[in-house]
C-alpha positions, 0 to 999 in steps of 0.5 A: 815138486811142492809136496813130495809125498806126491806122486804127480806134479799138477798138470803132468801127463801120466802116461809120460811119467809112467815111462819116464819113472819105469825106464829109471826103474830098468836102469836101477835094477841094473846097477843105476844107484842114483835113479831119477825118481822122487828121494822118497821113490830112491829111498825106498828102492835102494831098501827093497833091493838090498832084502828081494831077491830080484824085481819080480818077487811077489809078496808072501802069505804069513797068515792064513785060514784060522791063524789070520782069523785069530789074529784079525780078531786080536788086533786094535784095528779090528776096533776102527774097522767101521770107521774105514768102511764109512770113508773109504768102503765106497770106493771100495765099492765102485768097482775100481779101488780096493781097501786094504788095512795092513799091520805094524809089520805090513801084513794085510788083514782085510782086503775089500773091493769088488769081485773083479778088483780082487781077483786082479789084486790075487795074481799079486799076492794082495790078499789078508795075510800076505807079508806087504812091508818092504822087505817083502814086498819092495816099494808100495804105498802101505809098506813104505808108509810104515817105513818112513811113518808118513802118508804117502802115494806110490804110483804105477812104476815107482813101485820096486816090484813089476807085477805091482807096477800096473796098480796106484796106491795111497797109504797112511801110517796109524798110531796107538795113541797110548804108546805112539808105535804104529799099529799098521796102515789104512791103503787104497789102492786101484788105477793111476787116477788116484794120483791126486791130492784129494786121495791122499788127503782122504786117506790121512784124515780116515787115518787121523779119525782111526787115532782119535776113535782109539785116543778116546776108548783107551783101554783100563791097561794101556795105561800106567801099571806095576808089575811085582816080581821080586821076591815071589813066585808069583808075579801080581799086575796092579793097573788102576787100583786093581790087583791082578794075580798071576799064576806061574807061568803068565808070571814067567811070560810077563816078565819075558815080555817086559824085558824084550819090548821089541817083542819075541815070537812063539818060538823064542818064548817057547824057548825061553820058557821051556827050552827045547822040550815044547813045541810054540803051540803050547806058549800061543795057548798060555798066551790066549788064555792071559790075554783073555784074563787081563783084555786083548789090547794088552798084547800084540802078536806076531811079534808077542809085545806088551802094549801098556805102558808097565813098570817093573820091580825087577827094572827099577833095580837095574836102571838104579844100578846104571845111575850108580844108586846103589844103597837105593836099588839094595832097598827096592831088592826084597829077593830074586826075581820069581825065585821058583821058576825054572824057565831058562829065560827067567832063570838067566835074568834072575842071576844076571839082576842078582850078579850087577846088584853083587858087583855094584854092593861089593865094588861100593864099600858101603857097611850098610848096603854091605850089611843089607846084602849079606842079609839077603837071600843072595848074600847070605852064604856069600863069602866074598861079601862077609870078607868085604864087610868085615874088612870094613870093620873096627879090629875086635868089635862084637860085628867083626867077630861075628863077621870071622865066624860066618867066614870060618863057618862058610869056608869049612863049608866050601872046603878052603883052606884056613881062615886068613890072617886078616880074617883071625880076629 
């Protein structure tokens, strides 16, 4: 096959494919792990039966009623929605095809078509917020276009679940232009009829026009911005001159998102903000209001993730420490990270920041990075830091005696034993 995002060679009779690829699909299903179908089809069979339980799963609702409404109404691609309705809303229309936009994690936001069509579409779960990626869905044109980042076609029985097997389906991936993560995938599904060229090459360019729409209206904070953490209690975000201040908690909830690109849901921010004593409700809440204060394309949710492309005070340290620039990461260091805060999230990442920046001054052996620690909030009542510094100095010099003293005076505080010998003069 020339092209293998495509689901039929020129020329070839559908109807015999259809059996061909659905008796390869039996024989997978029974234990066949090297099916005659398209690497592409295989591929994507060999993920969707290692996460369903059987071949006859149906996809399940994630999202419904006011949640998928709020969401929907969050979401970048509520931007280009227009865009998809001008292209491909007359298919939709002509009473044989469905238009479908899902998420980065396959969820189906908007689902349109005619009356009939739709209806057909509900007996397989194809509705606004079902969960359509593979793991959930098995092999379909949207799900898989996520998977493997291309536009592609899933024909009738390539499809990994039966009650899907009578549709066709051509989807292709769209990209946020800021950051180059999916956003989710525009579909067109309806009969075996799609299975051509033209279809698939219709959906990439509506995809392709959806990407350079956004390129072109890119909001002030996707762009480069500078978060300030250490040595406050109060976080402020600088994006294009403009200085935000952030209160307590949207302080704590940035730096959490900061720290875990990958996203966190509303139970695990619940946790690291609260620990046990809240419910995730009370997080979505604070998660709305900082979305409305610094503009809805800065976060995603479900999973919750920062969309702009942010430096952080507190990560410049840590990936100083990494590269062994120690003197460097002791000047970025003012003091802890949000010293204030409670939450145990913060709490955690503050003394993890401060134990690297710990080991790597006294590991060093350097008097004045020595020097520059012991001055800090952290350093001030280490006494392991002061006997490292005042080894590091002359005998009876005017510092070592001052450096003897805070010992004796630390460790009178701390109840040990009397001053080594080393430490005497």
């Amino acid at each position: 096959m020339a092209n293998p995002w495509l689901a039929l060679d020129a020329g070839a009779d559908p109807v015999a494919h259809i059996r061909r690829v659905g008796r390869a699909h039996e024989r997978f299903v029974a234990g066949d792990d090297r099916p005659a179908v398209r690497p592409v089809v295989a591929a994507s069979w060999r993920r969707s039966a290692s996460a369903l339980a059987s071949a006859d799963s149906t996809a399940p609702i994630d999202l419904a009623d006011g949640d998928l409404a709020e969401y929907r109404a969050a979401h970048p691609l509520a931007r280009v929605l227009p865009i998809f309705q001008d292209l491909l809303g007359g298919l939709a229309e002509d009473g044989d095809h469905l238009m479908a936009v899902c998420d980065a994690h396959g969820r189906l936001l908007w689902v349109q078509g005619t009356g009939a069509v739709l209806r057909g579409a509900e007996r397989m779960n194809f509705v606004p917020g079902a969960r359509w990626d593979e793991a959930h869905a098995g092999t379909n044109a949207p799900g898989t276009s996520l998977a493997v980042d291309h536009p592609l076609q899933i024909f009738a029985t390539e499809h990994f679940s039966r009650p899907v097997q009578p549709w066709t389906c051509v989807a292709a991936p769209i990209h946020d232009p800021a950051t180059g993560r999916p956003l989710g995938a525009i579909d067109v599904t309806g009969g075996d009829h799609l299975a051509n060229p033209h279809s698939l090459a219709l959906v990439r360019a509506t995809a392709l026009a959806a990407e350079a729409y956004l390129s072109s209206h890119l909001p002030a904070l996707a762009g480069l911005g500078t978060v300030t953490a250490l040595g406050r209690n109060e976080a402020t975000l600088t994006v294009d001159g403009q200085v935000h201040r952030l209160g307590r908690r949207h302080s704590e909830l940035l730096v959490l998102l900061l720290v875990h690109p990958e996203g966190r849901t509303g139970e695990e921010l619940a946790f690291d903000l609260y620990g046990d004593d809240v419910s995730p409700v009370t997080v979505r809440a604070e998660l709305s209001r900082l979305r409305r204060m610094l503009g809805p394309e800065l976060l995603d949710s479900r999973p919750y993730r920062l969309r702009a492309e942010l430096t952080a005070d507190f990560r410049t340290v840590t990936r100083l420490l990494e590269r062994g620039r120690v003197a460097e990461a002791m000047d970025a260091y003012p003091g802890p990270l949000l010293p204030g805060s409670d939450a145990p999230g913060v709490t955690r990442l503050r003394r993890l920041i401060e134990g690297q920046l710990r080991t790597a001054v006294l590991a060093g052996r350097d008097r004045g990075v020595l020097q520059a620690w012991l001055r800090s909030a952290g350093g001030a009542d280490d006494l392991a830091g002061w006997e490292a510094y005042a080894r590091l100095l002359p005998p009876g010099s005017p510092s070592r005696l001052l450096a003897t003293a805070r010992i004796r005076e630390l460790s009178a505080e701390f109840g040990l034993a009397t001053l080594p010998q080393r430490h005497r003069n």
